[in-house]
KOLMI-453444 format. One record per residue: residue in three letters; z, y, x of N, C-alpha, C, O in turn. Coordinates in steps of 0.02 Angstrom, whole numbers, padded with zeros to 5 digits, always signed. Example, Ala and Ser with C-alpha at 12.3 -4.5 7.8 and 13.67 -1.06 7.14 Angstrom:
BEGIN
ALA+00390-00284+00660+00390-00225+00615+00390-00165+00660+00423-00166+00712SER+00354-00112+00642+00357-00053+00684+00394+00002+00645+00402+00057+00670
This chain:
BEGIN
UNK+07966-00383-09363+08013-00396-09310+08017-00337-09262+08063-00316-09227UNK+07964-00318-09269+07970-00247-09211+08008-00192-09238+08051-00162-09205UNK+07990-00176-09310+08011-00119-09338+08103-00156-09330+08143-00110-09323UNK+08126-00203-09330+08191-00206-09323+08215-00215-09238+08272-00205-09218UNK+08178-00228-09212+08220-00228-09133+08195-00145-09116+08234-00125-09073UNK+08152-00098-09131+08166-00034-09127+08203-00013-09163+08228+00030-09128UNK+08221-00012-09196+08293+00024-09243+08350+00009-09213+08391+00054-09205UNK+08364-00057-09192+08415-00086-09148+08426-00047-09085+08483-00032-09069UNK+08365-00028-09040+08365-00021-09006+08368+00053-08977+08372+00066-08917UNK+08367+00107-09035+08366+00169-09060+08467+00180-09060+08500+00219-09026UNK+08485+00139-09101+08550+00146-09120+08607+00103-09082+08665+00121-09075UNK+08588+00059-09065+08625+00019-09012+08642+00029-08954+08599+00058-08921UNK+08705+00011-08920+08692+00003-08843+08653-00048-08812+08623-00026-08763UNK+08641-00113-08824+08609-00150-08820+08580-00190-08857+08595-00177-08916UNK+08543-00234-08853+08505-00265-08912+08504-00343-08882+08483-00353-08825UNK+08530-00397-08925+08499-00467-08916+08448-00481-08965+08479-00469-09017UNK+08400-00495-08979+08372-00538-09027+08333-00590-09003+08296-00584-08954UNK+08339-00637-09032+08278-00693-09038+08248-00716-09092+08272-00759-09129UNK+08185-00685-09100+08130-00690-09161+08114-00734-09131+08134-00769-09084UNK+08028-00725-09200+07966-00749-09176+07942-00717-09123+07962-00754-09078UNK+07920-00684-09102+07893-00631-09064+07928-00576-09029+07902-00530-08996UNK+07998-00588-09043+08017-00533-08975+08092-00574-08971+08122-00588-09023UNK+08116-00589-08918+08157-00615-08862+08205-00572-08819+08216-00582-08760UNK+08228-00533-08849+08279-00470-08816+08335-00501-08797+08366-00525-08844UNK+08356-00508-08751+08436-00518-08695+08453-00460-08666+08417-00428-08628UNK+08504-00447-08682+08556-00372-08683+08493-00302-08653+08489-00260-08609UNK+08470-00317-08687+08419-00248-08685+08417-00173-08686+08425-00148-08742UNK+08409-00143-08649+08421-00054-08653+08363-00010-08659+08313-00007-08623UNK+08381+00029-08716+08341+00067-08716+08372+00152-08717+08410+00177-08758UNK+08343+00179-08664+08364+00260-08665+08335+00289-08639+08308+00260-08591UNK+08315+00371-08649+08388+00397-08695+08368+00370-08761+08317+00340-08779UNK+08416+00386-08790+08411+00368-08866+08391+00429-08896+08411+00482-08871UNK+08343+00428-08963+08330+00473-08973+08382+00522-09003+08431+00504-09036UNK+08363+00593-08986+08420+00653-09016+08400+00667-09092+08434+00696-09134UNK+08355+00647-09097+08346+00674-09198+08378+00625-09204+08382+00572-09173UNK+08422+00660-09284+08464+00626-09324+08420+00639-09403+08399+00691-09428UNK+08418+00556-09431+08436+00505-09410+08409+00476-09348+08449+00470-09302UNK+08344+00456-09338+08302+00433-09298+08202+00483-09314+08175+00528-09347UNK+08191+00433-09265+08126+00465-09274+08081+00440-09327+08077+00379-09324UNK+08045+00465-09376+08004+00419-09450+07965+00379-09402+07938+00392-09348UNK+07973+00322-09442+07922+00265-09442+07858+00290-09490+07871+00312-09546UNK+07807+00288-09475+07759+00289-09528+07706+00223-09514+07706+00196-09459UNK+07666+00204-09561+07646+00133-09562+07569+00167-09607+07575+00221-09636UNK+07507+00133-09607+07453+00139-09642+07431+00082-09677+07370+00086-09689UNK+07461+00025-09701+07438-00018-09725+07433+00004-09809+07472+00042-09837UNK+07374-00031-09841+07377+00004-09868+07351-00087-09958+07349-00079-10019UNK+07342-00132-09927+07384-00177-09948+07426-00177-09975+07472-00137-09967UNK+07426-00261-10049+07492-00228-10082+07549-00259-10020+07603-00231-10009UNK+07527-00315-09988+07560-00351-09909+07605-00288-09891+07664-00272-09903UNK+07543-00257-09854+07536-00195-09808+07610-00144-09838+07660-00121-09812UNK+07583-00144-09902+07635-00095-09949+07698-00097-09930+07737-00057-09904UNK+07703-00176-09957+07781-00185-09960+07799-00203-09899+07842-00245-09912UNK+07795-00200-09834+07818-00201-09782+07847-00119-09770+07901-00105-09744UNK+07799-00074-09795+07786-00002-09772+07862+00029-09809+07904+00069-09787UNK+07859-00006-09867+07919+00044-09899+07990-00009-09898+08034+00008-09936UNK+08002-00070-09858+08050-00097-09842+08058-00075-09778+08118-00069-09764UNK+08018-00059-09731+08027-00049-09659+08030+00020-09635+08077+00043-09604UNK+07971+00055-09653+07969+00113-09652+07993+00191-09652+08052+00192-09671UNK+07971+00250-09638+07996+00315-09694+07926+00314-09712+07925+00258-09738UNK+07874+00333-09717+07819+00357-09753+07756+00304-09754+07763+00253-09721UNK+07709+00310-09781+07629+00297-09776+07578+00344-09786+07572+00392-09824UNK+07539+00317-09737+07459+00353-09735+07442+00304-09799+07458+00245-09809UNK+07401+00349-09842+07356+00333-09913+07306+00351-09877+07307+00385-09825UNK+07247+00320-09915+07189+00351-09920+07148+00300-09980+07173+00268-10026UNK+07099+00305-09966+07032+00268-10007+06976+00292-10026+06965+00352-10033UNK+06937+00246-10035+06857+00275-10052+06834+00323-10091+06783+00358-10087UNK+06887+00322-10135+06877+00399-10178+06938+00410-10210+06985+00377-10191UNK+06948+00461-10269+07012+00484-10283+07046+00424-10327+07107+00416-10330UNK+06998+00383-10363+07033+00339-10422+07055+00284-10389+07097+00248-10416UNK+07021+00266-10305+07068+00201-10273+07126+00230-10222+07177+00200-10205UNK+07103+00312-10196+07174+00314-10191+07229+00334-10214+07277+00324-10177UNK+07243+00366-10278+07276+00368-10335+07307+00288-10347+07365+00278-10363UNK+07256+00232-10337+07288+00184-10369+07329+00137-10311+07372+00096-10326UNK+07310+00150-10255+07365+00146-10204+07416+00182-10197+07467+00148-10194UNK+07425+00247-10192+07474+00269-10205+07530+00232-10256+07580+00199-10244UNK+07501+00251-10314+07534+00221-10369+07576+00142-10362+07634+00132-10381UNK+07527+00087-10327+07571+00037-10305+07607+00051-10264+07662+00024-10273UNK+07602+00095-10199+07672+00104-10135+07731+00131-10203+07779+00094-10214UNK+07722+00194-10243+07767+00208-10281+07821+00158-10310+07883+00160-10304UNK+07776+00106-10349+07795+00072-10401+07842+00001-10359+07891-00028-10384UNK+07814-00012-10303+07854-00060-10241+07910-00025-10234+07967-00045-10247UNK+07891+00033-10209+07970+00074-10183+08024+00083-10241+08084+00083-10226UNK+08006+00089-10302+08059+00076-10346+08088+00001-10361+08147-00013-10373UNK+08039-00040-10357+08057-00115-10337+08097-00122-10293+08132-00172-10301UNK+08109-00083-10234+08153-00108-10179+08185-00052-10171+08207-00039-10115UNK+08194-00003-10228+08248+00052-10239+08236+00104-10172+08264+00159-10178UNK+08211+00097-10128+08192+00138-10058+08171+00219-10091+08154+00265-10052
């Protein structure tokens, strides 16, 4: 919900929403940022959860892991999600 009332709120003049958790009535935010498009989102989850939030919501992820063969195999799932959701 956040990652969408900031994007809204990046590109909009104003913002209504009513989520779960955020309650916006004609809301302003400025300045708006000058990079085009916007500024990257980056996310560290690293969950397959975590994942697929990261590459539906996102631009990038922090990888890591305990050694090279678990983070190779994280990687490999953010990859294999992101072609799932064509991103």
């Amino acid at each position: 919900e956040w990652t969408t009332a900031i994007k809204r709120l990046w590109s909009e003049s104003n913002v209504n929403l009513d989520g779960k958790y955020f309650h916006l009535k004609n809301c302003v935010s400025e300045p708006k940022p000058v990079s085009k498009p916007r500024p990257y989102m980056i996310c560290a989850g690293q969950s397959e959860k975590g994942l697929r939030f990261t590459v539906q919501n996102t631009d990038a992820c922090f990888i890591g892991g305990k050694n090279e063969a678990e983070t190779k195999k994280i990687s490999n799932l953010a990859r294999s999600l992101a072609k799932e959701y064509d991103t």
